[in-house]
C-alpha positions as CSV (number, residue, x, y, z in Angstrom):
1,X,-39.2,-9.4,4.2
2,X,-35.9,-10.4,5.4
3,X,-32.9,-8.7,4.3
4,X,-29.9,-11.3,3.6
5,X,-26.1,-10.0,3.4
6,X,-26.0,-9.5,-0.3
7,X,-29.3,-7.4,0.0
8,X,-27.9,-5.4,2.6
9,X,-24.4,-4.8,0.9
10,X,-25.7,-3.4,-2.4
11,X,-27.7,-0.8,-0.1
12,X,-25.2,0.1,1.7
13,X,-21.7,0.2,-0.5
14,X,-20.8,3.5,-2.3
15,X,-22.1,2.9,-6.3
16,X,-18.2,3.9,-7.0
17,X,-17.1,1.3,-4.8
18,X,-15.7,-1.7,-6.1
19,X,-16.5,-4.4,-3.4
20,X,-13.1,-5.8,-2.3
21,X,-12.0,-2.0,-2.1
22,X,-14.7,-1.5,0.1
23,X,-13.7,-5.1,2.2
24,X,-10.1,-3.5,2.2
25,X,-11.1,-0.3,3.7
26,X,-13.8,-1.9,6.7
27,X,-10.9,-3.7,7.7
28,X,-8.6,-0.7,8.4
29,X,-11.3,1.1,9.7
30,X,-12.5,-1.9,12.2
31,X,-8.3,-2.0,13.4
32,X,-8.8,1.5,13.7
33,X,-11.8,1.3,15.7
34,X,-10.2,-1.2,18.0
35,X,-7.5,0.9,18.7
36,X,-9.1,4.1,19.0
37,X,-12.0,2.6,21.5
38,X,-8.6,1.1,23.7
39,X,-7.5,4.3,24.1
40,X,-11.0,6.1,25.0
41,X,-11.1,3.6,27.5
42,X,-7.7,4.2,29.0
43,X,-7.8,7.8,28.9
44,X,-10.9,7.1,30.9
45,X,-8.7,4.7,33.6
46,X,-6.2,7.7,34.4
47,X,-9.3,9.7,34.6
48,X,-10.7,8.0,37.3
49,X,-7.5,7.0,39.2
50,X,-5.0,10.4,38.8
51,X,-3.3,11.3,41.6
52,X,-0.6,14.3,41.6
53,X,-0.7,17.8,41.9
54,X,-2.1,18.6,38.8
55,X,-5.2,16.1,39.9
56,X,-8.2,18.5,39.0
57,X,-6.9,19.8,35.7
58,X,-5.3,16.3,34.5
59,X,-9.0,14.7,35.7
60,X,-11.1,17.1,33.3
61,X,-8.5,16.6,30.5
62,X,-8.6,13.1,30.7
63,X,-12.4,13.1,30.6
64,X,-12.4,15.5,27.9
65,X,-10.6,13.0,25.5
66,X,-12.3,10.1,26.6
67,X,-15.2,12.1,24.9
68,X,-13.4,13.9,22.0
69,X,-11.7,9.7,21.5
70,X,-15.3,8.2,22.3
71,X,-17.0,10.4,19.2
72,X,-14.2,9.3,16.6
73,X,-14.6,6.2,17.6
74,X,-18.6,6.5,16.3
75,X,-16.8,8.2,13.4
76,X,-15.2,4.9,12.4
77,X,-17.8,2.3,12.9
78,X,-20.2,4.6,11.1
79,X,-18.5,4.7,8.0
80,X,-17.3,0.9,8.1
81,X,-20.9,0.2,8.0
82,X,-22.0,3.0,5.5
83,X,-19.4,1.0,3.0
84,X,-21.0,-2.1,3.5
85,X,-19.6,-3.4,6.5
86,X,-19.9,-4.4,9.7
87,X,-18.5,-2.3,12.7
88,X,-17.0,-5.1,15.0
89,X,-16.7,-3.0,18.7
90,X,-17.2,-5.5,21.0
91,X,-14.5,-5.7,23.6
92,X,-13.6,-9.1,22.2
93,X,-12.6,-7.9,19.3
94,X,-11.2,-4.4,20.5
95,X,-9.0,-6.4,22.5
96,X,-7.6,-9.0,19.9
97,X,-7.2,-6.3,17.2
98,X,-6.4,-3.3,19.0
99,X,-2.8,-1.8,18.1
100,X,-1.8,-1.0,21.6
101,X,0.0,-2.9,24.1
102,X,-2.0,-3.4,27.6
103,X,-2.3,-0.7,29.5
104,X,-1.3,-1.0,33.6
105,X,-4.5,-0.3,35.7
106,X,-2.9,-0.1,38.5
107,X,-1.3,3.2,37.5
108,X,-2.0,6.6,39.2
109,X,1.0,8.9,39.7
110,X,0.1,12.1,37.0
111,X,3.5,12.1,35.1
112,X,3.8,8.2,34.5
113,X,-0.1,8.6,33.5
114,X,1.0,11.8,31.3
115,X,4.3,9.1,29.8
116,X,2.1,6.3,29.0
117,X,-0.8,8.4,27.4
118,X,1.8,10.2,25.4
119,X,3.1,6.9,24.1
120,X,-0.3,5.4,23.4
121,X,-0.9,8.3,21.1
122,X,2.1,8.3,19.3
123,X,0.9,4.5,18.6
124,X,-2.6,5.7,17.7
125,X,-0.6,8.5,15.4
126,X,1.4,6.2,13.7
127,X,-1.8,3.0,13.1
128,X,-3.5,6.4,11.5
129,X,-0.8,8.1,9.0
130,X,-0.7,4.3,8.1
131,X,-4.5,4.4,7.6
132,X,-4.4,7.6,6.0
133,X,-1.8,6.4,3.3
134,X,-3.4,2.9,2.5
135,X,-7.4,4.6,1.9
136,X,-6.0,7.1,-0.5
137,X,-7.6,6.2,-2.9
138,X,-11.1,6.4,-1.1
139,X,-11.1,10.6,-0.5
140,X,-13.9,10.0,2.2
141,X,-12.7,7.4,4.1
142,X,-8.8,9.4,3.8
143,X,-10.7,12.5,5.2
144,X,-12.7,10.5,8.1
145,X,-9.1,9.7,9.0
146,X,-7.0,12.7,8.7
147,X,-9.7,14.3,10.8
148,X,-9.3,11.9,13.0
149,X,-5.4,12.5,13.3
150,X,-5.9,15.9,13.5
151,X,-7.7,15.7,16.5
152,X,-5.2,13.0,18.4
153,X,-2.1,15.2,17.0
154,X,-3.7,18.2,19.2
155,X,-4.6,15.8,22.7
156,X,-0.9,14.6,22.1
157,X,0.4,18.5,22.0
158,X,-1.5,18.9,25.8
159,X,-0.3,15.8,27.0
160,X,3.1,16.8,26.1
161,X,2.8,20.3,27.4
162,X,1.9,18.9,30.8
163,X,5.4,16.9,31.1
164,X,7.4,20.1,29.6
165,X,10.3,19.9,32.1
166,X,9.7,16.4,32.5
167,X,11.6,13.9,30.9
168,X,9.6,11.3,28.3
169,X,10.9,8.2,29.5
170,X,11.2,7.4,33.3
171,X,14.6,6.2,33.0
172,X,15.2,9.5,31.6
């Protein structure tokens, strides 16, 4: 037997649910997983290309949230699809709905990468307070999110702490 969309969306959506709440909140969460799957990615480019003193440190922190970023990612899509949705993370549609402007490749010097990552998460921060306040009615789908901040707020604390005597903006 072949499931069709209607099957599939009254086994999956929360009884509590009311169906265009649920379209509402896979929506969000599919921006969100665009965005947050950008910046895995990127924190994986100035992984691979670093250069600068700090090199070995800034190339295992990098990794590190490429795989902390990488797991909330699976967060997201999860729970778009356990309310009845679909999880769109192809890199189609990461890269038309993603909230964060494109990110220069050809970038390698450690406090420019440090700048730029900074900024990305502030981005990231803001697309998920955003998030936060528009689900609250839905206290799992708030929670997958505030977790999620959580966990950015702290990898924007270290990224900061590594341009401390630095200034933010390079025509600081």
């Amino acid at each position: 037997m072949t499931l069709q969309y209607t099957d599939v969306r009254t086994i999956t959506t929360p009884p509590y649910l009311d169906w265009d709440q649920g379209r509402e909140l896979v929506f969000g969460l599919n921006k969100a997983l665009a965005t947050l799957t950008d910046l895995a990615v990127t924190y994986k480019q100035a992984h691979w290309n670093v250069l600068g003193p700090g090199f070995a440190q800034l190339h295992l922190l990098f990794d590190q949230f490429a795989d902390e970023t990488r797991t909330y990612v699976d967060t997201v899509a999860e729970r778009a699809v356990s309310l009845g949705g679909v999880a769109h993370g192809t890199l189609e549609n990461v890269a038309e709905h993603t909230a964060l402007a494109p990110f220069r490749a050809e970038e390698r010097d450690q406090v420019q990468l440090l700048r730029e990552l900074s900024r990305r998460v502030e981005r990231v921060l803001d697309e998920l307070r955003d998030a936060i306040e528009t689900s609250g009615e839905e206290p799992v789908t708030e929670d997958v999110y505030i977790e999620i901040a959580r966990g950015i707020e702290k990898q924007r604390w270290m990224l900061l702490a590594h341009l401390s005597g630095q200034p933010l903006n390079s025509g600081d």
